[in-house]
C-alpha positions in Angstrom: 20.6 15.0 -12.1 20.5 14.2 -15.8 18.8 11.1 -16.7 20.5 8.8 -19.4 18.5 7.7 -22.3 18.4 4.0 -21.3 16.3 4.9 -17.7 14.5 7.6 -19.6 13.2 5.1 -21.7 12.1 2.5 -18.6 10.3 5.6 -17.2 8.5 6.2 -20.2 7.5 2.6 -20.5 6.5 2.7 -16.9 4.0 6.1 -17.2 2.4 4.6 -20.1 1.7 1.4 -18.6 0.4 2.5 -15.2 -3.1 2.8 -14.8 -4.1 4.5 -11.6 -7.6 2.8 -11.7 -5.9 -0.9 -11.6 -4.0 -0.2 -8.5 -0.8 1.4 -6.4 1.9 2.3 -8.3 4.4 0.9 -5.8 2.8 -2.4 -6.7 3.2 -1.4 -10.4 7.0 -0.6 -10.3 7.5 -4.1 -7.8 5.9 -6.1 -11.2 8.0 -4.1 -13.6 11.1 -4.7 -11.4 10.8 -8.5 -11.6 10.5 -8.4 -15.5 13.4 -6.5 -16.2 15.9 -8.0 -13.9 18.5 -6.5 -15.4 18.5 -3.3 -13.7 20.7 -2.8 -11.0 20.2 -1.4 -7.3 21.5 2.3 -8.5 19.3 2.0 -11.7 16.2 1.2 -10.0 16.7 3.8 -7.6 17.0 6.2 -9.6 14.0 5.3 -12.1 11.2 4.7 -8.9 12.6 8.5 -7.6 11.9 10.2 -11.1 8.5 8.0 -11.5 7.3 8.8 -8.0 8.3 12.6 -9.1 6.1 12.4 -11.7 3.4 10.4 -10.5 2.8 13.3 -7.3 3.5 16.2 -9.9 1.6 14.8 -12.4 -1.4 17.4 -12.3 0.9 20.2 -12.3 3.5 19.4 -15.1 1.0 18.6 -17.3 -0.3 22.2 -18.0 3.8 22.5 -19.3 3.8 19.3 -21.2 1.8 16.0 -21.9 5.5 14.4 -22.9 7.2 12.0 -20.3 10.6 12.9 -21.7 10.3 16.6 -21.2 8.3 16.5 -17.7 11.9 14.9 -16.9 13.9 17.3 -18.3 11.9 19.6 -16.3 12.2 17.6 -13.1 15.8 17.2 -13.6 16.7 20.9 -14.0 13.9 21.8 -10.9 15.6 18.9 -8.9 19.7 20.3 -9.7 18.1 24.3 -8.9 16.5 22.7 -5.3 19.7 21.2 -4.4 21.4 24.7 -4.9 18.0 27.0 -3.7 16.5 24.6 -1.0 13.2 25.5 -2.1 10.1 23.0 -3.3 8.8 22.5 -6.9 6.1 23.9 -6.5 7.8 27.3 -4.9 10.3 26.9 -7.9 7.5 26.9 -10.4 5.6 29.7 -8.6 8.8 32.1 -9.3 9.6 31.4 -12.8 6.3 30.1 -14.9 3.9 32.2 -12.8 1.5 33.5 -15.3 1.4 29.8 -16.6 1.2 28.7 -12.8 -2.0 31.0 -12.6 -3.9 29.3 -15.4 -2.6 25.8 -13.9 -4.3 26.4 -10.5 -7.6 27.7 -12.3 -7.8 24.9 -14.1 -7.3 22.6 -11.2 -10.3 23.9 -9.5 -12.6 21.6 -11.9 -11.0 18.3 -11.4 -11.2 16.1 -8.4 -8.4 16.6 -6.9 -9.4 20.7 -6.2 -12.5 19.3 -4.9 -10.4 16.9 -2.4 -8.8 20.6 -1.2 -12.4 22.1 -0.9 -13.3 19.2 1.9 -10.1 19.5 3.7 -10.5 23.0 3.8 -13.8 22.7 5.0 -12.9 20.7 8.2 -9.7 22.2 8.7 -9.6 25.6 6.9 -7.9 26.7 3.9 -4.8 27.9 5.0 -4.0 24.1 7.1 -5.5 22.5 3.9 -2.8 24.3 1.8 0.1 23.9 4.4 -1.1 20.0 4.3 -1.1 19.8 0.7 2.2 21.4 0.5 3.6 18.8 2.7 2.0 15.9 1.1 3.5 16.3 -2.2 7.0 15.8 -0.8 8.9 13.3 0.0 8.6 11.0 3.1 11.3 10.5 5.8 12.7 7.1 6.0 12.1 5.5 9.2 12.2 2.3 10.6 11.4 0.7 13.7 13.6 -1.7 15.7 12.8 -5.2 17.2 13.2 -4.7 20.9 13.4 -8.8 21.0 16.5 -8.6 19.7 18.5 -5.4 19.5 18.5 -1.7 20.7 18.4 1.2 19.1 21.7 2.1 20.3 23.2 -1.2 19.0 21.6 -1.3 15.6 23.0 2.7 15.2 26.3 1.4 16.2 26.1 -1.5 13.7 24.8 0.3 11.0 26.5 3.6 11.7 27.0 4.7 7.5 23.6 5.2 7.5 23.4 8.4 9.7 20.2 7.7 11.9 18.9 10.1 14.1 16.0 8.9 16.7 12.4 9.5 16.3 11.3 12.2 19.5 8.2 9.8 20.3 8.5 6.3 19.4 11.5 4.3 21.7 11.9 2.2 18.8 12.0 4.3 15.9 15.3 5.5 13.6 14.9 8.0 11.1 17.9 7.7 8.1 18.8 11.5 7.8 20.6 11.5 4.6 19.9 10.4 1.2 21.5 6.5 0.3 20.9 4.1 -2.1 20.7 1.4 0.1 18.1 -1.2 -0.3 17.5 -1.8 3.5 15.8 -5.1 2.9 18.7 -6.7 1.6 20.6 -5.8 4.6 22.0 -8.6 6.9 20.1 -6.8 9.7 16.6 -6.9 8.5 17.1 -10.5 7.1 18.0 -11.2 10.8 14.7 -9.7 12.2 16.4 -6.8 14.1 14.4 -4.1 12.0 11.2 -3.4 10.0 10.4 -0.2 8.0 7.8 1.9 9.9 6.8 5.4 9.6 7.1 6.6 13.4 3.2 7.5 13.1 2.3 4.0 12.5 4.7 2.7 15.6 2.5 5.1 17.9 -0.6 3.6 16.7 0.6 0.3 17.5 1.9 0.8 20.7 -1.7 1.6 21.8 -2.7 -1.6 22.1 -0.8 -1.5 25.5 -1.1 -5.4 26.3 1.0 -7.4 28.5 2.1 -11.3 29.1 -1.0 -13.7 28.8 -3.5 -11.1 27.1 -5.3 -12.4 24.5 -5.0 -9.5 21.2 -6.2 -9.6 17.7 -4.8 -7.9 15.0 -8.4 -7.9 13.0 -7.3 -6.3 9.8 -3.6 -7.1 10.0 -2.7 -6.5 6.3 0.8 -8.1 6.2 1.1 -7.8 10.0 3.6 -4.0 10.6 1.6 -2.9 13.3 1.5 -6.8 15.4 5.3 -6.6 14.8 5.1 -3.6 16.8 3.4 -4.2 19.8 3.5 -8.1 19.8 7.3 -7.5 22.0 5.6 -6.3 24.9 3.7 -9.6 25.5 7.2 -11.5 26.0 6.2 -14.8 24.2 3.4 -15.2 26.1 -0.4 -15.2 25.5 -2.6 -15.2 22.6 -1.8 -12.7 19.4 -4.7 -13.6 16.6 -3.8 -12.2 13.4 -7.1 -11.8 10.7 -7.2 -9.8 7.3 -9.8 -11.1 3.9 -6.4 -11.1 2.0 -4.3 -14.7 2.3 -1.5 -13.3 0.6 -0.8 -10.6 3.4 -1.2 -13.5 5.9 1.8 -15.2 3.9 3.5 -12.2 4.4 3.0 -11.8 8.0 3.8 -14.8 9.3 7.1 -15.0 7.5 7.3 -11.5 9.3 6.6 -12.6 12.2 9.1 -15.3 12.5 12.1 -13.5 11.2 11.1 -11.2 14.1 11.1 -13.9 16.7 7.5 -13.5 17.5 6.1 -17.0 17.7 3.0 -16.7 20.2 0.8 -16.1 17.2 -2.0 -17.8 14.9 -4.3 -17.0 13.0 -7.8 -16.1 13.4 -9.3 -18.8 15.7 -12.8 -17.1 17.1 -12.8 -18.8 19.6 -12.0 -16.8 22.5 -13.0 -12.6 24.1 -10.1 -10.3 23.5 -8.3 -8.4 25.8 -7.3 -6.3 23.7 -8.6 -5.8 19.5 -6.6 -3.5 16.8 -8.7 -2.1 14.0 -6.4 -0.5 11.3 -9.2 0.1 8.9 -8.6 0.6 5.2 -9.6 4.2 4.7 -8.9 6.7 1.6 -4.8 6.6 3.2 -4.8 10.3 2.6 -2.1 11.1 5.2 0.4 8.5 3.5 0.3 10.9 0.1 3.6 11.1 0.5 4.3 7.0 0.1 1.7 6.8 -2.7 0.9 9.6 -4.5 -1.2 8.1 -7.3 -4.1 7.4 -4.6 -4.8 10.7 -4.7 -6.1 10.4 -8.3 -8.8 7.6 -6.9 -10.3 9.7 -4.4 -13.8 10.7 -4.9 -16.6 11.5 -2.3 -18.3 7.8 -3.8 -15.5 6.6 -2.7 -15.1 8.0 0.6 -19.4 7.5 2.0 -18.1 3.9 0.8 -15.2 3.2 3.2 -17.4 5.1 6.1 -19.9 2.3 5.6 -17.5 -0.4 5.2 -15.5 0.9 8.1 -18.6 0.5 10.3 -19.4 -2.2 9.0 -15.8 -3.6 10.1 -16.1 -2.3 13.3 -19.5 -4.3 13.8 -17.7 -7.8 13.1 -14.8 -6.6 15.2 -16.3 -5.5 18.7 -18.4 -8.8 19.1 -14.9 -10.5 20.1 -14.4 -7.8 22.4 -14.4 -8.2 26.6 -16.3 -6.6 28.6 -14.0 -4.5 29.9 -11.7 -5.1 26.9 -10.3 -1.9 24.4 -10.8 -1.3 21.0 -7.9 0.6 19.0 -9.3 2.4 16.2 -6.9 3.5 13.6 -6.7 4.7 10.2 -4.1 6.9 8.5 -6.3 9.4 7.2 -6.6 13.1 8.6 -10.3 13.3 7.4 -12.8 13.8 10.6 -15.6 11.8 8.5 -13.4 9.0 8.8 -11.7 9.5 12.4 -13.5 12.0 15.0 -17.3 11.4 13.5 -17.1 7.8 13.1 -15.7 7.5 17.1 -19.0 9.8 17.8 -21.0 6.9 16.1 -19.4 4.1 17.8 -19.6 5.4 20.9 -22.8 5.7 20.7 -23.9 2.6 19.0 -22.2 0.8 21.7 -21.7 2.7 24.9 -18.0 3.0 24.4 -15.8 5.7 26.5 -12.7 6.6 25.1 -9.7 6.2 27.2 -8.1 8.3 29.2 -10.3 11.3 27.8 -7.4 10.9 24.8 -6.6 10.3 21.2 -3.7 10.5 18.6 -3.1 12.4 15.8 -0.5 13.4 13.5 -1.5 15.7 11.0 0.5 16.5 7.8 4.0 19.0 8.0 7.0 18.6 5.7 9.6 16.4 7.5 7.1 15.3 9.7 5.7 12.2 10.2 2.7 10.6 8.1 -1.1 11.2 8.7 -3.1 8.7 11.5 -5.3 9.0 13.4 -5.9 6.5 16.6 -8.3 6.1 19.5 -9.0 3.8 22.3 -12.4 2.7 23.5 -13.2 0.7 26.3 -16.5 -1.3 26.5 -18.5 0.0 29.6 
């Protein structure tokens, strides 16, 4: 695809604005969409593709050219030879710049990023780590997840048949779109209607852990803007107590208007007042198995960084389980692959509290091209 001079220009503006340090670049682009209005569906679809391409190949084109303009040309001429090859960039690059590929992956090894390879490797050996890698700098499948409340996914493929869904092979509620589109799902009369949300499948499985039924009593305790109490709040049929809590009031907003499009209206927010049945702990983490969906978080990740979401992630989990049952479960999630923040934290709540993990069992999805995203979640039951 060759870019026109008007959206090379936006994308130019857009890479010298972002600063990785200040925050996602989704975020970035949502800002920069709202101040130049003008752009149309097609246009901005086109301009968040290229500047996500850039963005997750940024540490490789650069050792071919510091110039946004050119690292386009390049991406446009690696993007027309993928549709003809099928192969990746980085496979493209590998055969036709090697000797400058060589110096490229040398030089990599002292910056941060080689050193996040060095810790995956470590935990999961270097051939995984590479095969993760790999599929992490590609792009993510689009799925979403449908409101059993009010439609099926039979009846929402039937509906919205141009979009060439196939389902998801473990969640019941999951559609992935199997062909490229340029539509923007959200202004869709079907999501305004509450008969969809966007989920990776990974996320929906997590969810659907919390296995709670009519009258439970479940808090969501870091909801964000509430995707994961959309998922599982169905099986309660209207009835009972869902408790939504997050330290962000703007991701409340969000969820509640979520919420009610979905129909879910047995909800409020945090009350503590009662003992949970039932508590979901989606803890923020370094998010390194959604690469895919943001790409620049790769260039925040340090190992300061990291010993400081294992302590904050304890301490979460300190608040959290005081508002637990006796015989109440704990779902502890995060969508990360990294053991420091998954299998060796369970070790150190278990522990700490007497916890047994349920049914001997946990989930995990690691990384694989196609696939779905990274999480990692566990259920522990207060002896």
């Amino acid at each position: 695809m060759n870019l026109r001079p008007f959206i090379k220009t936006h994308i130019k503006t857009i890479m010298t604005n972002f600063d990785v340090q200040r925050g996602p670049f989704d975020s970035f682009l949502r800002e920069y969409y709202k101040n130049n209005k003008t752009l149309g569906p097609s246009e901005r679809s086109i301009i968040s593709q290229t500047a996500f391409d850039l963005v997750r190949n940024d540490l490789l084109l650069s050792h071919f050219t510091k110039d946004v303009d050119r690292k386009c040309d390049l991406l446009s001429h690696i993007s027309n030879y993928e549709n003809d090859q099928n192969i990746p960039l980085q496979d493209y690059i590998l055969i036709n710049y090697k000797g400058i590929f060589d110096v490229a992956v040398q030089r990599c090894k002292n910056t941060f990023y080689f050193r996040l390879f060095q810790l995956v490797s470590d935990q999961y050996g270097q051939k995984r780590a590479y095969e993760f890698f790999m599929a992490l700098n590609t792009k993510a499948p689009l799925t979403i997840r449908i409101n059993p409340i009010k439609t099926t996914r039979e009846k929402l493929m039937q509906e919205m048949n141009h979009l060439y869904f196939k389902k998801t092979l473990t969640s019941p509620y999951g559609l992935i779109i199997s062909k490229e589109n340029n539509v923007n799902l959200s202004d869709t009369d079907q999501f305004k209607e509450g008969l969809f949300e966007i989920q990776d499948e990974a996320s929906q499985i997590c969810a659907l852990r919390v296995q709670c039924r009519p009258n439970d009593k479940v808090l969501d305790y870091c909801a964000g803007s509430g995707g994961k109490t959309l998922a599982f709040a169905h099986q309660m049929e209207g009835k009972g107590v869902i408790e939504i809590n997050d330290t962000r009031s703007e991701a409340l907003s969000k969820a509640k208007i979520r919420l009610r499009r979905a129909g879910i209206m047995n909800y409020s927010f945090f009350t503590k007042k009662f003992k949970y049945d039932w508590i979901l702990l989606d803890v923020p983490c370094t998010g390194l198995g959604t690469l895919r969906r943001n790409p620049d978080s790769k260039y925040r990740f340090s190992q300061g960084r990291l010993d400081d979401l294992i302590k904050l992630q304890q301490d979460i989990f300190d608040q959290a389980i005081r508002y637990l049952k006796q015989d109440g479960v704990i779902v502890y999630t995060t969508c990360s692959f990294l053991k420091d923040e998954n299998q060796n934290q369970v070790k150190h709540f278990c522990k700490k509290y007497n916890l047994s993990v349920v049914d001997n069992d946990y989930f995990q999805s690691l990384p694989e091209k196609g696939g779905m995203d990274g999480f990692f979640s566990i259920s522990l039951k207060k002896n």
